[in-house]
N, C-alpha and C positions, 0 to 999 in steps of 0.2 A: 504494500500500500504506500502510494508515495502522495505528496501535499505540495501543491503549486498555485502560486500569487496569480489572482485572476485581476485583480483590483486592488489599488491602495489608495485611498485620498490623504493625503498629507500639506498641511498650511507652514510656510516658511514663519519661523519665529522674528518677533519684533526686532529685529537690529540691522541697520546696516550693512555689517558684513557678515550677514548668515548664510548669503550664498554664493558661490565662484564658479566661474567656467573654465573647463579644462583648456590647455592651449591649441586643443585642436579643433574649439571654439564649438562643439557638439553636446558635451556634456554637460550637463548641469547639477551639481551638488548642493545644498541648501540644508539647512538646521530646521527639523521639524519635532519643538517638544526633545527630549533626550534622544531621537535619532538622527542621525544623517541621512538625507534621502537623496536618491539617485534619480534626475528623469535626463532618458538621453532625446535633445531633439529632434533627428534625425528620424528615429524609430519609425517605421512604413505606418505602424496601425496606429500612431496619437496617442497610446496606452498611457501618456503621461510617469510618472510614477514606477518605476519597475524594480526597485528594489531599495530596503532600508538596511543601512544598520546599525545594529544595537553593541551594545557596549559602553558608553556614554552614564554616568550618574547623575549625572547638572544639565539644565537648560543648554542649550548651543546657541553660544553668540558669535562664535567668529569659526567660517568656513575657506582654507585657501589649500590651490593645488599647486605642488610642489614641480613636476609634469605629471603627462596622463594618469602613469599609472600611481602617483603618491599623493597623498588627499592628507591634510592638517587639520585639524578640527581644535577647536578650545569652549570650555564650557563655566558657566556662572562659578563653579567652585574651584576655578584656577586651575583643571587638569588641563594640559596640552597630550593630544592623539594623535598618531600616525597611522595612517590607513594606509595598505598597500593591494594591488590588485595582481595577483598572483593565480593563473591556469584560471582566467574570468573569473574568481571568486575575489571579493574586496576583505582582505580580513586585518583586523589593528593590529600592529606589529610592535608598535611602543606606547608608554602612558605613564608620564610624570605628572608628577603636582608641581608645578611651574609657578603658580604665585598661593598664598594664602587664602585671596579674595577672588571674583567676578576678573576674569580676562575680557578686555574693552574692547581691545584693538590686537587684529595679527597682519604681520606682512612679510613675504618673505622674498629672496631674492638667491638664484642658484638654492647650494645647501645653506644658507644664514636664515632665521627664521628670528624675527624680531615678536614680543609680545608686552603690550603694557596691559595694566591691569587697576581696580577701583583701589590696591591698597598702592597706589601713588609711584608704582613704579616701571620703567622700561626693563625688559631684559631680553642681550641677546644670544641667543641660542645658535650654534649648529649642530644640524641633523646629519649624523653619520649611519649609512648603511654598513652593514660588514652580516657575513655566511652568520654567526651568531645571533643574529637580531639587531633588529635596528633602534638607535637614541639619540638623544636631546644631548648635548652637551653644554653649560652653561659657559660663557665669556666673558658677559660684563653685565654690571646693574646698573641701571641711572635712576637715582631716587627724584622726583619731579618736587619734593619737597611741598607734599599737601596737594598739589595740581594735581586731578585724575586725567589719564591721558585718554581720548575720546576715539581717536582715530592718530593713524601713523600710514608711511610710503617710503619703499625704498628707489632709489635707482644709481645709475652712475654720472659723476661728473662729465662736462661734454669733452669729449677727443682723451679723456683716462680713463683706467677701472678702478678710481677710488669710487668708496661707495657712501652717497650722502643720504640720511636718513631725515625725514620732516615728521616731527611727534608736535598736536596739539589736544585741545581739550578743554579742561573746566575754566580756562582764562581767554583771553583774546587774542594773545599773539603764536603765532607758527612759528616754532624753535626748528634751528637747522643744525643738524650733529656730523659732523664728517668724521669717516673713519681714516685713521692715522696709527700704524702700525699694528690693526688687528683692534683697536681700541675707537671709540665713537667720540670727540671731542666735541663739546659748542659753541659754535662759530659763528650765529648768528640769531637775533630774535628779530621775525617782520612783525611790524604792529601794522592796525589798519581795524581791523574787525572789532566790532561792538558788541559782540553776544558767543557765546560759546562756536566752537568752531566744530563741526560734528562730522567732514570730509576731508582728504589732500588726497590728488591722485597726482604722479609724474606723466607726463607726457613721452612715452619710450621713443626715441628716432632712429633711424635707418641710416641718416645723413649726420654725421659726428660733427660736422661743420656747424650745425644749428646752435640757438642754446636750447637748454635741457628747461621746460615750460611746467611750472608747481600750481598748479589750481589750490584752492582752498574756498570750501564752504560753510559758511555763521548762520548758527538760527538770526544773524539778522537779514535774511533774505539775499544777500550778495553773494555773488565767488568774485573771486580778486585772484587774476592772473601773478603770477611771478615768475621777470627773465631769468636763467641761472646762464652767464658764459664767462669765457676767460678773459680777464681784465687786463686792459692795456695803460699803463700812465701815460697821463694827457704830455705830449711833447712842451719841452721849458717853455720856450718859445709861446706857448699858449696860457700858460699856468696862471701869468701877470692879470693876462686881459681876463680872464677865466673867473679871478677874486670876486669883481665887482657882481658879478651873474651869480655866483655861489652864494653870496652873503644878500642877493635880494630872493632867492630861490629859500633860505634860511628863515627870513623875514617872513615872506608867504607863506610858508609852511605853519607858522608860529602865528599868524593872524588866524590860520583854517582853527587853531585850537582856541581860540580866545572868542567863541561867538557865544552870544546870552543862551541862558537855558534853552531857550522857546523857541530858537533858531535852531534851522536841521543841519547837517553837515558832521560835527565834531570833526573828529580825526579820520573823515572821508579818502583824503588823500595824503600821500606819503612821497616824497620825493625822493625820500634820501636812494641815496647809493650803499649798501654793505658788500663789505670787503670779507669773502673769504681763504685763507692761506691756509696749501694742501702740501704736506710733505709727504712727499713720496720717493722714497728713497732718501739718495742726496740730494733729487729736486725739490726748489720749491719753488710751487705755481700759485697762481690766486684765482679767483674768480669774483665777477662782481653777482648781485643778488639785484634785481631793481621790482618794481613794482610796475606791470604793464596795463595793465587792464581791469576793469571794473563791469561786469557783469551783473543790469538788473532785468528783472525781469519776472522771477517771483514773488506771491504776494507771502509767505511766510517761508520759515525756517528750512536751509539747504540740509538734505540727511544723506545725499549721497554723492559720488562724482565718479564717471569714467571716460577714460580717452580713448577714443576708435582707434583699431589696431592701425600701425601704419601701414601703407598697402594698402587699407581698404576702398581710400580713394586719395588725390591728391592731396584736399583740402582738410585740415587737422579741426576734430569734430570732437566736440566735450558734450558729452547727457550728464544730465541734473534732473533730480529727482526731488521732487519737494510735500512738506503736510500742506500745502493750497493743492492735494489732490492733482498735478501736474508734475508732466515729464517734457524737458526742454530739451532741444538740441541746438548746441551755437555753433558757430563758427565765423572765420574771419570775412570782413566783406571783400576785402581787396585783396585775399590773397588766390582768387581765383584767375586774376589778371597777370600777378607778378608770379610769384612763385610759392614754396610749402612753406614759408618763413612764416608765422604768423607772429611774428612781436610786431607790435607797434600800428597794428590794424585796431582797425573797428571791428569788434564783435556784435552779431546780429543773431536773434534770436529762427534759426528757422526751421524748426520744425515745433509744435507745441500736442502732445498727448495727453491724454485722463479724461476728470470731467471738469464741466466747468457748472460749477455747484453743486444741487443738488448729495449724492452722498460722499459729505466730505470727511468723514468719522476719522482721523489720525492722517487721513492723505497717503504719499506712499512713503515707503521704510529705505528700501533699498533698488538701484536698478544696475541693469549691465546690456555688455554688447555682445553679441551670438551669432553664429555663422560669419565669421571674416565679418561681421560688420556690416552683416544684410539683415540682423534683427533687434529688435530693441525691446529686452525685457523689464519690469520691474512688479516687485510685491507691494501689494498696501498693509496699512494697521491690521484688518483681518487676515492676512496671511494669504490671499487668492493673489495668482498671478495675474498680470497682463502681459501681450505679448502682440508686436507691430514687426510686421514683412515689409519690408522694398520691395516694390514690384516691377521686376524688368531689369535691365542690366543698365547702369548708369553710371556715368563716367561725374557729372556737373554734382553738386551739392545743392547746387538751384533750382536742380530736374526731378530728383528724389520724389518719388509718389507712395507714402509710406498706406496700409492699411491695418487693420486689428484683426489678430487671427485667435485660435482657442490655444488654450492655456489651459494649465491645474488648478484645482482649489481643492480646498475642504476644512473642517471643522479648527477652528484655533484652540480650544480647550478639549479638558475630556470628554468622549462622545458615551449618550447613558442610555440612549433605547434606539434601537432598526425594529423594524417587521416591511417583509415583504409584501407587494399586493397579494390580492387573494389570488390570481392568477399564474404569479413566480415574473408578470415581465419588467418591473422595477422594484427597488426598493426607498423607501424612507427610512433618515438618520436623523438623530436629536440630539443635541449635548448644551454643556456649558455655558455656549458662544453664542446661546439663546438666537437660537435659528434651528429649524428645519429644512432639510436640505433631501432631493431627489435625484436619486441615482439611476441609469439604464444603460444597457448594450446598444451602439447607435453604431450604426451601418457607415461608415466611411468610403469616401468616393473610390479608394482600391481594394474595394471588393474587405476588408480588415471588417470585425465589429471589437470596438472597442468600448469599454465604462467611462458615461461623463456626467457632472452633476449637471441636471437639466432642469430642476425647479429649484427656489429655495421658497417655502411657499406660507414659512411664517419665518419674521422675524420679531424677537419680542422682548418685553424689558424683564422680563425675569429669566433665571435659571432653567434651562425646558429637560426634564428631569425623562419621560418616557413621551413612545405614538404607539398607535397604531393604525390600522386599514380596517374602516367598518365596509367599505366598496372600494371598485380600482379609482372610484374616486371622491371617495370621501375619507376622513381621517381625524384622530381625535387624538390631542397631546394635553401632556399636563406638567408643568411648570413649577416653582417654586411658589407656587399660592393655593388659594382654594377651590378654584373654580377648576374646570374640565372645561376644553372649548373644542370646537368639530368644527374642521372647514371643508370646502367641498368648489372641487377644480371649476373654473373659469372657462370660456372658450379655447382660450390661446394656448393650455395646457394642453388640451386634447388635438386642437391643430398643431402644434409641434411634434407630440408624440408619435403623433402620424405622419408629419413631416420627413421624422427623424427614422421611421420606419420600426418606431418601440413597440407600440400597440396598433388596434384599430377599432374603433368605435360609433355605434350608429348613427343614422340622421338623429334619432330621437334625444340621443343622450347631447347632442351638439350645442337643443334650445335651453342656455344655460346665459348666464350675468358674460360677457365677453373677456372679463377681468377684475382687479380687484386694487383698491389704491389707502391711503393710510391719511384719511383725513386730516388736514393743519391742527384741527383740537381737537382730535379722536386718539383711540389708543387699540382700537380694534380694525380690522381688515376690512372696510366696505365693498361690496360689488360696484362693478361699472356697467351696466348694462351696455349704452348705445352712447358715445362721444366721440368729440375728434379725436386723430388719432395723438393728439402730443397728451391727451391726459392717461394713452395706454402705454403708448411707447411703439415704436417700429418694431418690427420684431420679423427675423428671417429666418424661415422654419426650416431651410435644409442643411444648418447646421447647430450645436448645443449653445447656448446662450454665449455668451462670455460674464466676466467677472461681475462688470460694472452692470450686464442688463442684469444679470440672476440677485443683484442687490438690488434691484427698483422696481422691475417690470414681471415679476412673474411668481406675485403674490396669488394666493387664494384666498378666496373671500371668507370670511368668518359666519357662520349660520348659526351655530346654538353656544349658549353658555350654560353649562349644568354647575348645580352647588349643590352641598349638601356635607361638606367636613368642615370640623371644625377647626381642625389644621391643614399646615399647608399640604399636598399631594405628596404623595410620593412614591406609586407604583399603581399598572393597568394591567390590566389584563382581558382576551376578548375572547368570544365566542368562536368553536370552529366554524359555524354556520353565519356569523357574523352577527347574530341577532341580540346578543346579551352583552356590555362590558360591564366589569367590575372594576372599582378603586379605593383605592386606601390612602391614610394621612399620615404624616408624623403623629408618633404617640409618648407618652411615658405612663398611661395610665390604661384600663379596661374598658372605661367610658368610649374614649378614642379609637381605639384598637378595633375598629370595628371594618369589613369589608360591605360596600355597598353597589348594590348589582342596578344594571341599569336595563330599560329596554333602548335599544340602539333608532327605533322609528320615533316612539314618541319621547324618549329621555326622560320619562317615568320610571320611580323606584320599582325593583320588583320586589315584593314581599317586604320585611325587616331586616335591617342592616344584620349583617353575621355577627354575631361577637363570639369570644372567647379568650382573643389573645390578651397578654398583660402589656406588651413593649409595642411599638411599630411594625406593623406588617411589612416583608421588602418584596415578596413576589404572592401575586395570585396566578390560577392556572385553572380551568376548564379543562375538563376529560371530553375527549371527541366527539362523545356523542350527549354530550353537556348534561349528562344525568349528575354530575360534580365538578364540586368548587373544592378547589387545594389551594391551603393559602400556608406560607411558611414565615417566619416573625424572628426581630433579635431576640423574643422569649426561650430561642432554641429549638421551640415546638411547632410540629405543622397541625393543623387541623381538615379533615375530609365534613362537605356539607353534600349532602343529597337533597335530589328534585324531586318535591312532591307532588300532587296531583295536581295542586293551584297553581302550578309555577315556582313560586317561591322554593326558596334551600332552607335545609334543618341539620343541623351537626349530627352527625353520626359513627364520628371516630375522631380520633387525638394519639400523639404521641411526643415525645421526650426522651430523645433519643440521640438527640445530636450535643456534645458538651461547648459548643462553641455555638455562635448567629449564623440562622443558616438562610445562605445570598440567593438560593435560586430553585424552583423547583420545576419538573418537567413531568407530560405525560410520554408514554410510548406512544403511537400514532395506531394503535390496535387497540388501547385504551385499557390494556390487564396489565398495566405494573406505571407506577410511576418513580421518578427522583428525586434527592434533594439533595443539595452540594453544600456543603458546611465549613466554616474555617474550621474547623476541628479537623481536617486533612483528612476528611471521608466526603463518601458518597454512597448515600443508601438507596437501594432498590426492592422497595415494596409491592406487596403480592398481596392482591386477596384469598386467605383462608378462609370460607363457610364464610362469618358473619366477622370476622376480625382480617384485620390489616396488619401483615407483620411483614422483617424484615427477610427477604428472601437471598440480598448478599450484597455483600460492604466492600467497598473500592477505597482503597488506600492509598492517595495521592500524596508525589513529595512536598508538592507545596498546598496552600488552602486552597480548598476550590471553588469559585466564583460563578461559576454558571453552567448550565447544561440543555443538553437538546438531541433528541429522540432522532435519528433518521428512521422513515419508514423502511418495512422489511423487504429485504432484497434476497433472490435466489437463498432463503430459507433463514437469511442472517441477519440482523439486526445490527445498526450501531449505535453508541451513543458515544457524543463531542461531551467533554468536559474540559471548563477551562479554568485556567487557573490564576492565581494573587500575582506569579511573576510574568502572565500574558502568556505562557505556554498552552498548547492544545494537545488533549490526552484523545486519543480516538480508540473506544475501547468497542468489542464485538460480542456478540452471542448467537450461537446456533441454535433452533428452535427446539433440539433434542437434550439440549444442556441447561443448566440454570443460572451456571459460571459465567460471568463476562472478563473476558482476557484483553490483554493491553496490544492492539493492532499495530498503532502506530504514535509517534510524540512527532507533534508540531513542534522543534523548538522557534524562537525568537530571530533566527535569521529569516525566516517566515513567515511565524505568526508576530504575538504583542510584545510588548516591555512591561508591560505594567497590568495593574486587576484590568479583568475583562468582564466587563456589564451583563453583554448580552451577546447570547448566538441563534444561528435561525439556518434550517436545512433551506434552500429554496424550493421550493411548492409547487414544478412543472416536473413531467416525465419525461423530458432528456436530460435536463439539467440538476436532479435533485440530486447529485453528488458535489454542488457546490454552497459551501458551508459560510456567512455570511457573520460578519466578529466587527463586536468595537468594545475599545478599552478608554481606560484610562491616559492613555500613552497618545491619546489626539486624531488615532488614527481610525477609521472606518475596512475594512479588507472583507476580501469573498477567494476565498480558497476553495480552489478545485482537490476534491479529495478521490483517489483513485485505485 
């Protein structure tokens, strides 16, 4: 039996340098939550996402590649990682604790790998390979003395191979360190910047002749060019006449700082010239540093910077990524006339991507450049990519006809409930990041089908704790409050789906609201029936949304609110027929503790709430042919309720048998045994004897187990997925002449999760119900082909 990745949604973590493209401008690596994930873009079928890896304790704030095949990672709790990619498998080869605190910033350059970090310091490292394993060796510390470093760059000075390193951060100016005999000296501080400095990217050139061009970007909305080249003394001869221009260049500079509060400018411009002296060897050379250019353009704080590879076209091209929700591309006006030199031009904004309002929630984090310089990516706050093509082959910078193509996303916190449609052709995911989010197989134009999220179709101000599917399209989640709310698809859901080749659906089911929008003082989903179309939004059904629509345009409209706890939710459960759901609340008491069934038409109670349990209920469960309710509680205890004549349930069994809270219970899909996973590192499988429920045989897992789910029975065998506290997947068997279930196969974490896993779910068609369907804790949503 073997276990293969059909789907992973994975959201890049908030920082700037969470993610880097290999040099061969294809691959993409990015910080998702404590994994590394891998999407190559090249891949024929879109699949986005193709593999993660684990290994990682801390968040991932800083992603760089070494070449192809060596990948750096560092994480919140100062480890630095070595990933290497050995016979197609990526596996970590070294892992130090590098600083005490959060690693900010990494950059690396050859084998030197530089690293600062929140507890105030640079340090630089080289990475030695050797037949033994590979490591970090340390060289030097630069204490910043209380300054957190934000961002760092390395490259080489112009026409030598010293190496100059630009570290800035919690202050405003950009420190330049040149390395001078294996050691990093400071040689220069530029001022200019009015707010934190949160980018520096070098300019790499082709042409040694150039100078070497320092970007930097300030949450105060600017980047500010810096020339780097080798400094010539002005001949005697000139030095005399030279004074009087110096000393009123002096004067200017000394008015710019002297303007009243209320006046804009400050320290806008800088003239000066710095002097840097590089020994290298017996030589010594200098270079001057000057300040060339001033770049405005956005309306808040710069988060990223990169320079188009050179090659990719003449004219030298910086993106800027900024929280105004925009991605800017500049470059020089004149130097399409003259030549590659770009000091001393005019820089012009010309290309402008995002949105322009509407959802501006954090803007974006980080961006880069892909394929030689024919694509332009970047992440926002929520961790969804965007992603823009060149279209056609273009030599001008002027000519460039850029468009928006599809991209990855998925859930930024931890995801807590999926369930499939009733059919198996999509699923719904819920977490955290208070969104609902739709997943399908979408038919791609070479013949590939690939998973892509295709609605998000609530998002909301609470926590969204579980869903499920009352129809393929109607759907009920419940949240971090009281209420239960049920939405139910829109036109544009159903003409996409069909657009995209997922589903297909009647004329009948068509006459529905056309969409759904989130009124200025509402807080609930409204239908749109019939408007123009800017209050729906354009929408092109032959391909999955993108980022920015699936955050605006392809909402569900909200139809029922149910109450009835008197805390907040905290787990559903629904009918195999679809006709019954049940829910539960936070509890600490009996009063609370109570399961209440609903009918799914009219959203009337059936019967009197369940009670029995003392703590909060965490799963209820319906047997297939809904004659019972199983509901399991952090009391340790599950209870069985049976269907009486009136409808309503009455308790009819109890047990006490688990020594730990037990997270999940499941029927068999034949409906004579069911289970319950416990952190007590069991899992028990109960049989009915005559009029009693007893345990028929006990799974002893190495770690807790978190969740479970029944595959129906195949050529005479059964399986059940159990999953676990460390995101491991247990696939255990039983034969219909045996009572024993035996351990098939272990998903580990190169696979499956990193962390507790919520919920799992077989998918619900008869070609496909070998693919098993997981969200954890760890961020990520996955559908595993098991075989």
């Amino acid at each position: 039996m073997t276990g293969s990745l059909s789907y992973v949604t994975a959201a890049c973590n908030r920082f700037g340098q969470a993610a880097d493209i290999s040099p061969s401008s294809s691959l993409i690596s990015f910080g998702s939550s404590r994994l590394v994930a891998l999407w190559n873009l090249e891949a024929p079928d879109s699949a986005g996402v193709y593999e993660t890896l684990p290994g990682e304790n801390g968040l991932i704030t800083c992603v760089k590649f070494l070449t192809n095949d060596i990948l750096i990672s560092a994480n919140d709790l100062g480890t630095l990682t070595s990933w290497k990619k050995q016979s197609s498998q990526w596996n970590a080869t070294s892992n130090i604790q590098a600083h005490p605190k959060s690693i900010s910033t990494l950059s690396v350059q050859g084998d030197r790998v530089v690293t600062g970090s929140s507890d105030s310091s640079i340090k630089i490292w080289k990475f030695v390979q050797s037949s033994d394993g590979d490591k970090f060796v340390e060289s030097q510390t630069i204490n910043l003395k209380g300054k957190y470093p934000l961002t760092s760059a390395l490259s080489y000075l112009p026409q030598t191979n010293v190496s100059i390193l630009a570290v800035a951060g919690t202050d405003i100016n950009v420190r330049l360190w040149v390395c001078s005999e294996e050691q990093f000296l400071l040689s220069a501080t530029l001022a200019g910047h009015e707010d934190w400095i949160r980018s520096l990217a070098f300019k790499s050139e082709e042409d040694k002749d150039l100078p070497l061009v320092l970007a930097s970007g300030s949450q105060d909305a600017t980047i500010r060019l810096w020339n780097i080249e080798p400094w010539k003394k002005p001949a005697s001869a000139d030095s005399a006449s030279s004074e009087p221009i110096a000393e009123l260049l002096d004067e200017f500079e000394a008015s710019l700082g002297d303007l009243d509060e209320n006046e804009e400018g400050g320290r806008q411009i800088s003239l000066k010239q710095h002097v840097l002296t590089v020994k290298a060897g017996k030589e010594i050379s200098q270079f001057s540093v000057t300040f060339d250019a001033l770049l405005v353009g956005h309306e808040a704080g710069i988060t990223s910077l990169s320079w188009r590879r050179p090659g990719a076209t003449a004219t030298p091209t910086l993106l800027s990524t900024s929280t105004d929700s925009s991605v800017i591309l500049w470059s020089p006006a004149g130097s399409l006339n003259s030549s590659k030199d770009s000091s001393s031009s005019i820089w012009v904004n010309r290309q402008r991507f995002g949105d322009v309002g509407g959802q501006r929630l954090g803007g974006f984090v980080g961006g880069l450049w892909a394929r030689e310089g024919k694509e332009v990516l970047a992440w926002g706050w929520a961790g969804g990519w965007r992603r823009w093509v060149i279209s056609g082959s273009v030599d001008a910078v002027t000519d460039e006809s850029w468009n928006e193509a599809s991209a990855i996303t998925g859930h930024s916190g931890p995801v807590k409930g999926l369930d499939w449609s009733p059919d198996g052709k999509y699923i719904i995911s819920t977490g955290l990041d208070q969104t609902t989010r739709i997943h399908a197989p979408v038919l791609t134009g070479s013949g590939f089908s690939s998973w892509h999220e295709i609605a998000r179709p609530q998002i909301h101000g609470y926590d969204l704790l579980n869903v499920v599917f009352i129809s393929p399209l109607k759907f009920a989640s419940i949240a971090d409050e009281k209420v239960l709310r049920v939405f139910e698809a829109p036109r544009t859901f159903l003409d996409l789906a069909e657009g995209l080749g997922v589903a297909k659906f009647s004329e009948q089911e068509h006459k529905r609201p056309i969409a759904a929008n989130v009124p200025p003082l509402g807080l609930s989903n409204k239908a749109i029936n019939e408007g123009p179309e800017e209050l729906v939004g354009e929408t092109d059904y032959s391909r999955p949304p993108f980022d920015g629509e699936l955050a605006s345009i392809t909402l569900w409209p909200e139809t029922e609110k149910v109450f009835g706890h008197g805390y907040e939710s905290i787990t559903l459960g629904i009918s195999n027929s679809r006709a019954l759901i049940a829910t539960a609340c936070k509890s600490t008491s009996a009063e609370h503790a109570a399961v209440r069934v609903y009918d799914t038409t009219s959203f009337k109670l059936v019967g009197e709430p369940l009670y029995g349990h003392i703590l909060t209920v965490t799963r209820v469960s319906f047997s297939p042919d809904e004659n019972f309710i199983l509901s399991v509680s952090r009391d340790r205890s599950w209870r069985l309720f049976e269907r009486q004549e009136d409808g309503a349930y009455k308790p009819i069994a109890a047990a006490k048998s688990h020594g730990r809270i037990i997270w999940d219970c499941g029927w068999s899909a034949e409906g004579d045994i069911f289970a319950t996973a416990s952190r007590d590192k069991t899992v028990q499988i109960w049989q009915q004897v005559a009029d009693s429920w007893n345990v028929a045989f006990t799974i002893k897992t190495p770690q807790p187990s978190t969740a479970v789910a029944f595959a129906p029975k195949k050529d005479r065998k059964r399986l059940l997925a159990v999953g676990l506290e460390n995101g491991e997947i247990l696939i255990y068997s039983q034969l219909d002449t045996s009572a024993e279930w035996s351990l098939e196969k272990t998903i580990t974490s190169k696979i499956a999760h990193i962390d507790h896993i919520h919920r799992m779910a077989w998918r619900p068609s008869n070609d496909n119900n070998n693919e098993l369907a997981t969200c954890s804790e760890d961020g990520t949503l996955r559908i595993i082909k098991v075989r």
